[in-house]
VEXLOGU-46662 format. One record per residue: residue number from 1; residue in one letter; x, z, y of N, C-alpha, C in turn. Coordinates in nm, 2 decimals, padded with zeros to 4 digits. Example, Ala and Ser with C-alpha at 12.3 -4.5 7.8 and 13.67 -1.06 7.14 Angstrom:
BEGIN
1; a; 01.32; 00.78; -00.57; 01.23; 00.78; -00.45; 01.32; 00.78; -00.33
2; s; 01.28; 00.71; -00.22; 01.37; 00.71; -00.11; 01.29; 00.79; 00.00
***
This chain:
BEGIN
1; x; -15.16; 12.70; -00.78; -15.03; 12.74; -00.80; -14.96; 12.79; -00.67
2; x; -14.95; 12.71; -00.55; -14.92; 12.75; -00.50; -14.95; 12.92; -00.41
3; x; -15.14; 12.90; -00.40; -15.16; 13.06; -00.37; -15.09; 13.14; -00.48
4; x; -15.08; 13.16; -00.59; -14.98; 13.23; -00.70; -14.82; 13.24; -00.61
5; x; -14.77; 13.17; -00.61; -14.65; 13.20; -00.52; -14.60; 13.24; -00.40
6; x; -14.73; 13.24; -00.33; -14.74; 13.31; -00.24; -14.80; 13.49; -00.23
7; x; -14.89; 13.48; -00.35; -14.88; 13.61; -00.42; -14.79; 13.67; -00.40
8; x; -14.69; 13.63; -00.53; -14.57; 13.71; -00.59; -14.46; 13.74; -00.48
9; x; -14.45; 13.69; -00.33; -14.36; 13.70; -00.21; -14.47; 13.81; -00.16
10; x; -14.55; 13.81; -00.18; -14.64; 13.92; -00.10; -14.60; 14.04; -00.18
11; x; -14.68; 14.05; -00.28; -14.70; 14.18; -00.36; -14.57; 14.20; -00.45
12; x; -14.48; 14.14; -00.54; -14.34; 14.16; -00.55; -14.32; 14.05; -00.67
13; x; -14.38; 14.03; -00.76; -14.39; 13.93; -00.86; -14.25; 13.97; -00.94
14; x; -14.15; 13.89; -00.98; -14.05; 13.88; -01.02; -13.91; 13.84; -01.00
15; x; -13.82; 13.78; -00.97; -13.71; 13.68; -00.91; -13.69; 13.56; -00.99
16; x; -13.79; 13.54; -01.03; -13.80; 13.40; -01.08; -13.94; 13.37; -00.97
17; x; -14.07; 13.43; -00.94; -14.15; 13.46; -00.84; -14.11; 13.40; -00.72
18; x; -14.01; 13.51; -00.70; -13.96; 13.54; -00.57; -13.90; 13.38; -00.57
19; x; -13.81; 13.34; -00.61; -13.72; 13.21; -00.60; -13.79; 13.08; -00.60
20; x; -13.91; 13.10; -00.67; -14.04; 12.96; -00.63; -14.06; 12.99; -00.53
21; x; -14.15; 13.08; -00.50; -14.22; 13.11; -00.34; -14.06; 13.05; -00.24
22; x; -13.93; 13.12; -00.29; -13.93; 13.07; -00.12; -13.87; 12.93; -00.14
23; x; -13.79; 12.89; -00.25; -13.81; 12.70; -00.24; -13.94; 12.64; -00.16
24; x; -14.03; 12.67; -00.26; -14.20; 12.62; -00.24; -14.23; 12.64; -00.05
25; x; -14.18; 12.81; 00.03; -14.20; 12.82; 00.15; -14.07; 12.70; 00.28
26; x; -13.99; 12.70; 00.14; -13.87; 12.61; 00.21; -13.90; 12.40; 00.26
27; x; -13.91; 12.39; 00.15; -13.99; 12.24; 00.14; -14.13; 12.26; 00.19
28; x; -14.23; 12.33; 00.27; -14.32; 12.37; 00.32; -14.29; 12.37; 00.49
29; x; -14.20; 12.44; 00.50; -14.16; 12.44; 00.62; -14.23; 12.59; 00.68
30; x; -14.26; 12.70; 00.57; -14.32; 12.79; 00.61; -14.24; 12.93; 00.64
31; x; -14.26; 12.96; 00.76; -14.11; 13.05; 00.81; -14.19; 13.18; 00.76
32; x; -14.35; 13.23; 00.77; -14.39; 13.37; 00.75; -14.34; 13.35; 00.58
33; x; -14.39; 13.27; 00.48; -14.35; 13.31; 00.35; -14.23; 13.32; 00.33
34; x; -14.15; 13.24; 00.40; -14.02; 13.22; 00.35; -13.94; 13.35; 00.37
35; x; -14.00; 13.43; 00.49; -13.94; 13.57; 00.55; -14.00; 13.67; 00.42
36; x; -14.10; 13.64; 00.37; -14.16; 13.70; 00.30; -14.10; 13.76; 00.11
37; x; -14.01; 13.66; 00.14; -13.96; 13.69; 00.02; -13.81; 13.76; 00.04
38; x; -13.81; 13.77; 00.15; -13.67; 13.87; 00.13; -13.68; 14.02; 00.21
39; x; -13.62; 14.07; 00.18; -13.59; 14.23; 00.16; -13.63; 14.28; 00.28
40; x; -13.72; 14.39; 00.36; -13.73; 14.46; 00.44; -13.65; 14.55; 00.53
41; x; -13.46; 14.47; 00.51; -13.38; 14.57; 00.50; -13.26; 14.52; 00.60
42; x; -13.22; 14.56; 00.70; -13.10; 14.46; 00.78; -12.97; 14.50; 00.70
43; x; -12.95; 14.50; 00.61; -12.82; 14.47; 00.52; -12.84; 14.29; 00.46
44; x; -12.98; 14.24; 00.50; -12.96; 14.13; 00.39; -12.87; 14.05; 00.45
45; x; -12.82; 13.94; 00.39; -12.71; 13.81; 00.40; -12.78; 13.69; 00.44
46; x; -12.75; 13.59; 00.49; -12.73; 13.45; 00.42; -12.61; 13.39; 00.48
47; x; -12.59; 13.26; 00.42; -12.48; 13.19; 00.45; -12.52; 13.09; 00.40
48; x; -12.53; 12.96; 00.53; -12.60; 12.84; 00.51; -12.45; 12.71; 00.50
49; x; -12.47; 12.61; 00.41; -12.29; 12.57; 00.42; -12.25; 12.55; 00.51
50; x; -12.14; 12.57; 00.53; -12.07; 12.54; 00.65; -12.07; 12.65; 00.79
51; x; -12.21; 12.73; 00.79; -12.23; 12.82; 00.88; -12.14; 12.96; 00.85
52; x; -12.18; 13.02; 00.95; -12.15; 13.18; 00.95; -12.23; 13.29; 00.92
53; x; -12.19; 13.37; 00.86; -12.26; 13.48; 00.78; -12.36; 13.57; 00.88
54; x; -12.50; 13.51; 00.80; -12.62; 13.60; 00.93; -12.62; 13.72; 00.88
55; x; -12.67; 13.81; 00.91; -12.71; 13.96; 00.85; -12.81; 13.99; 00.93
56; x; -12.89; 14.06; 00.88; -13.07; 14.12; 00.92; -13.16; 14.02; 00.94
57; x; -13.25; 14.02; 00.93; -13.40; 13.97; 00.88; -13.39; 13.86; 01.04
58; x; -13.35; 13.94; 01.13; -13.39; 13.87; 01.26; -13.31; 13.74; 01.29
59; x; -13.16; 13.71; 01.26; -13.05; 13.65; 01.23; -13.14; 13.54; 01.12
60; x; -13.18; 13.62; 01.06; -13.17; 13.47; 00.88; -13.30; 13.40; 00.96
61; x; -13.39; 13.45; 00.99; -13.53; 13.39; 01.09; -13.51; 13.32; 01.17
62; x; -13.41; 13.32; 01.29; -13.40; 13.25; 01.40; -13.32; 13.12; 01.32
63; x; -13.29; 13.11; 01.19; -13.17; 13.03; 01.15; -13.23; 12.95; 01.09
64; x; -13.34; 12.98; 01.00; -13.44; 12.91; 00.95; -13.60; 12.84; 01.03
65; x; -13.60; 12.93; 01.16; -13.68; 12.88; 01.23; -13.63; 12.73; 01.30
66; x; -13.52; 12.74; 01.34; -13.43; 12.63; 01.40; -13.44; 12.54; 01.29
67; x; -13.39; 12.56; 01.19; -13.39; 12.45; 01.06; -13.56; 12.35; 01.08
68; x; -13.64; 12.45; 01.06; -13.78; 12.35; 01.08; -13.85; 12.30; 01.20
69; x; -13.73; 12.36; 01.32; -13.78; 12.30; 01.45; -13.75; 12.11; 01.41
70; x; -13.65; 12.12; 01.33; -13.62; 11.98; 01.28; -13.69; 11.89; 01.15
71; x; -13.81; 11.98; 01.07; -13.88; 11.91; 01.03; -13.83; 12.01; 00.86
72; x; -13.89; 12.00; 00.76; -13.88; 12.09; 00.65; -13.72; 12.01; 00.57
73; x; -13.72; 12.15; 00.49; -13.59; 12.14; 00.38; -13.62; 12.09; 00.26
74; x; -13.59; 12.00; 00.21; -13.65; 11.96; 00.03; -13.57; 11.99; -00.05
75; x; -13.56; 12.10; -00.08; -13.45; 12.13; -00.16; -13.51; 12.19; -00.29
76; x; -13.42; 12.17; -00.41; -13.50; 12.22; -00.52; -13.38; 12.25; -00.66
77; x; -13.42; 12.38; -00.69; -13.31; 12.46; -00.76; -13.30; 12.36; -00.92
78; x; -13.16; 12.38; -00.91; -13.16; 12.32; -01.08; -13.02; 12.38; -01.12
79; x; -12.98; 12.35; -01.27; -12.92; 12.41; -01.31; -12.87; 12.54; -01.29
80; x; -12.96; 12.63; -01.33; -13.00; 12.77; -01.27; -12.92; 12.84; -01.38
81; x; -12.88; 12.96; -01.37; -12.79; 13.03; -01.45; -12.82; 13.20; -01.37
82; x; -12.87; 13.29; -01.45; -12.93; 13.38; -01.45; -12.88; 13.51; -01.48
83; x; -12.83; 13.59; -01.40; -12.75; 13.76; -01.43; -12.87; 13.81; -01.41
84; x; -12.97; 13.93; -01.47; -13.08; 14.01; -01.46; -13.05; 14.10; -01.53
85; x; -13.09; 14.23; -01.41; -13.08; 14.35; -01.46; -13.21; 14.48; -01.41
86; x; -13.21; 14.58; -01.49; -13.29; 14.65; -01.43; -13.38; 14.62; -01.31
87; x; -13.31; 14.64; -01.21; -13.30; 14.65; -01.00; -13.24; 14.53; -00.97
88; x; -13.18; 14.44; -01.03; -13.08; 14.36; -00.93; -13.12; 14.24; -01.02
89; x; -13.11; 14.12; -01.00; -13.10; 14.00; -01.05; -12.98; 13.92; -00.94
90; x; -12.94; 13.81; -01.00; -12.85; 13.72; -00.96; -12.84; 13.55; -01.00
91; x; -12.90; 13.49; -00.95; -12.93; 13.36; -00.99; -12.83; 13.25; -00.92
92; x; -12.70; 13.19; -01.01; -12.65; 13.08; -00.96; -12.67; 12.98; -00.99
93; x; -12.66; 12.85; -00.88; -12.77; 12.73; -00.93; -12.73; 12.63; -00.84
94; x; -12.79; 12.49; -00.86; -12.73; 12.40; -00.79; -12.85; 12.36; -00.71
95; x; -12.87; 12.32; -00.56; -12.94; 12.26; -00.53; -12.95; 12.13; -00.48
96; x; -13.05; 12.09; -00.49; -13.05; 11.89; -00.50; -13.10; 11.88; -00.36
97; x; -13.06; 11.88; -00.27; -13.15; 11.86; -00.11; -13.12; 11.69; -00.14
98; x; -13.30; 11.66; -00.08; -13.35; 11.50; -00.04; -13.32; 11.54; 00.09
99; x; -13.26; 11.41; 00.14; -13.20; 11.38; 00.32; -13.26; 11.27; 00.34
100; x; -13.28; 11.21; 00.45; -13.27; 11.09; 00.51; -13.25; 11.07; 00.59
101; x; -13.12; 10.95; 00.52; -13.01; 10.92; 00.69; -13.03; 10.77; 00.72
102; x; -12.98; 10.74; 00.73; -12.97; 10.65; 00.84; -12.96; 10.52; 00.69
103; x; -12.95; 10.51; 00.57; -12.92; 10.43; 00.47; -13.01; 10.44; 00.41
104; x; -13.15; 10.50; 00.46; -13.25; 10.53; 00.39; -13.23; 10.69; 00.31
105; x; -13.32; 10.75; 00.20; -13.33; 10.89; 00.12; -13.20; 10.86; 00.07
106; x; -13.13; 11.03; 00.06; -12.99; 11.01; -00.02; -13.03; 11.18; -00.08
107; x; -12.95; 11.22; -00.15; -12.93; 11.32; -00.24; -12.78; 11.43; -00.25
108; x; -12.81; 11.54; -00.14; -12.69; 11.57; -00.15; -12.69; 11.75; -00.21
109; x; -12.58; 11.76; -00.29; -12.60; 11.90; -00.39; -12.56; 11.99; -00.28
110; x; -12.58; 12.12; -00.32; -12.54; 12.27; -00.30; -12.55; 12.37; -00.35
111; x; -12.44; 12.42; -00.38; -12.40; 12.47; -00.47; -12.47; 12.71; -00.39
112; x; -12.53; 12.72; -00.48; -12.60; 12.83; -00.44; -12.58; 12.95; -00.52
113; x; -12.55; 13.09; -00.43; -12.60; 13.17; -00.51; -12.69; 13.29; -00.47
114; x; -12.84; 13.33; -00.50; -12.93; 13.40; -00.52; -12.93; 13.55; -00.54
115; x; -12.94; 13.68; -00.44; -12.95; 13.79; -00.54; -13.07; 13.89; -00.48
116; x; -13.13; 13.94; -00.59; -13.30; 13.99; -00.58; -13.24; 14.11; -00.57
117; x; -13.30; 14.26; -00.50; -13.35; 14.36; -00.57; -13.46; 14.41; -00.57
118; x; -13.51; 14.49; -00.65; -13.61; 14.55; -00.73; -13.63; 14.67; -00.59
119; x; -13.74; 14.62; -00.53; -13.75; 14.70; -00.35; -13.88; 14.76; -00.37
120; x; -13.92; 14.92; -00.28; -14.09; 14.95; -00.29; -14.20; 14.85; -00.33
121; x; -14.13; 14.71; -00.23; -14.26; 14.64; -00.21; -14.25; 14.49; -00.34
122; x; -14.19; 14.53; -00.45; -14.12; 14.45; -00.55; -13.99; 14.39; -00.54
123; x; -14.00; 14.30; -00.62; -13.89; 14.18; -00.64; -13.84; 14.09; -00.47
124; x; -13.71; 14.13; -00.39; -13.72; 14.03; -00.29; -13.57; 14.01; -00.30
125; x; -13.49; 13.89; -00.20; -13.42; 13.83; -00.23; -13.33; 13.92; -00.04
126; x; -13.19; 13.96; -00.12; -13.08; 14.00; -00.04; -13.02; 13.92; -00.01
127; x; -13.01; 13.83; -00.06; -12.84; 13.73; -00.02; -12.90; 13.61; -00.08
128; x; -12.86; 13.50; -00.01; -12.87; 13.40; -00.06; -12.73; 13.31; 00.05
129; x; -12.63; 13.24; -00.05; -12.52; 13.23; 00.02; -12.47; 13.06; -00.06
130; x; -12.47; 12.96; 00.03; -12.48; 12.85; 00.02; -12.39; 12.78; 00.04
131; x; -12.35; 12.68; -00.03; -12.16; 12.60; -00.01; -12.18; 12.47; -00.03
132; x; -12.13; 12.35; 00.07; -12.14; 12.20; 00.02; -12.08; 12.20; -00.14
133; x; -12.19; 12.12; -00.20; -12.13; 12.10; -00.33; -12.07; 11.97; -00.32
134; x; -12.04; 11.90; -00.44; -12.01; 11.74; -00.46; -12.09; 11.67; -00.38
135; x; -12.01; 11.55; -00.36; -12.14; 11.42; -00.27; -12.20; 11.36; -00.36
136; x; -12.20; 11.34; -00.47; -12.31; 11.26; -00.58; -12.33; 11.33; -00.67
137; x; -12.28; 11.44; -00.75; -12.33; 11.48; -00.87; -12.30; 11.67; -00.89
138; x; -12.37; 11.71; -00.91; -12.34; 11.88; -00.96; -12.24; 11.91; -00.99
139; x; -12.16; 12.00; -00.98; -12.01; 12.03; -01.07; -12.04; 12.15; -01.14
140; x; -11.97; 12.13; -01.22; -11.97; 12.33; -01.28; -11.86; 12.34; -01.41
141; x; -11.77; 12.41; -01.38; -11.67; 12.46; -01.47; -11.68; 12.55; -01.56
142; x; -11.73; 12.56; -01.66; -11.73; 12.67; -01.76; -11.66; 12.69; -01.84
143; x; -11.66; 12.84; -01.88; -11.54; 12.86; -02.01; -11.64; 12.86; -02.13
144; x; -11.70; 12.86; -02.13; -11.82; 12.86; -02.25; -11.78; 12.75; -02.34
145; x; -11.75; 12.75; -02.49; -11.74; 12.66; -02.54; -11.81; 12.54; -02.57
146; x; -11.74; 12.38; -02.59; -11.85; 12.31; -02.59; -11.91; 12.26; -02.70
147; x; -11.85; 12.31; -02.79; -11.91; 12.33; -02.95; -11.91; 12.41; -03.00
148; x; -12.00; 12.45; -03.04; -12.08; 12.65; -03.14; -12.05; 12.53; -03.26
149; x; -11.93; 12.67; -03.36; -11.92; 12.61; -03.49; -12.02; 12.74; -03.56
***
């Protein structure tokens, strides 16, 4: 499984592809895959919580390199909510980062959002822009009704 996801960051797979590989390169601690899944393009984004907005490939690298100078990210997408289009996808979702502080393993959310486009070299991820969520549990406000009559 995992060579498969590393595939799909290579050759272009999907943005569901793309979004395993780089969790999977994330909790890996793998800085070539994890660069691997995003865009060949200095327009891309990220925004890590709390931080300031990196832009170009070289920025999001040095930011993520530092991150694993401290050891890998365990972070793992859930409650995923999906805009896909033609060229563009957009995935908002919660993430569950495992920590360990000082009271032993704790569990703290963040609140994420994801966006692919459809590039020469396939499916790779532009922006991925990141906000402290809750301290114990996911939030999410919807207008969606909570009963289909």
């Amino acid at each position: 499984m995992r060579k498969a996801k590393l595939q799909a960051a290579t050759l272009g797979g999907n943005p569901d592809d793309i979004e395993a590989a780089f969790y999977d390169a994330l909790r890996q601690g793998d800085i070539e895959r994890l660069m691997a899944c995003w865009a060949d393009e200095e327009e891309i984004v990220c925004v890590h919580p709390g931080g300031p907005r990196l832009i170009g490939s070289g920025a999001i690298r040095a930011t993520f390199e530092a991150m694993f100078s401290n050891g890998t990210v365990q972070a793992h997408p859930t409650n995923v909510h999906k805009v896909d289009s033609l060229a563009s996808a957009m995935h908002h979702l919660v993430e569950r980062v495992e920590v360990l502080g000082s009271d032993g393993p704790q569990t703290a959310y963040v609140l994420t959002t994801n966006v692919y486009h459809k590039t020469p070299q396939g499916w790779r991820m532009v922006a991925h822009h990141a906000s402290p969520g809750t301290p114990n549990a996911p939030a999410e406000v919807s207008s969606a009704p909570s009963v289909l009559h």
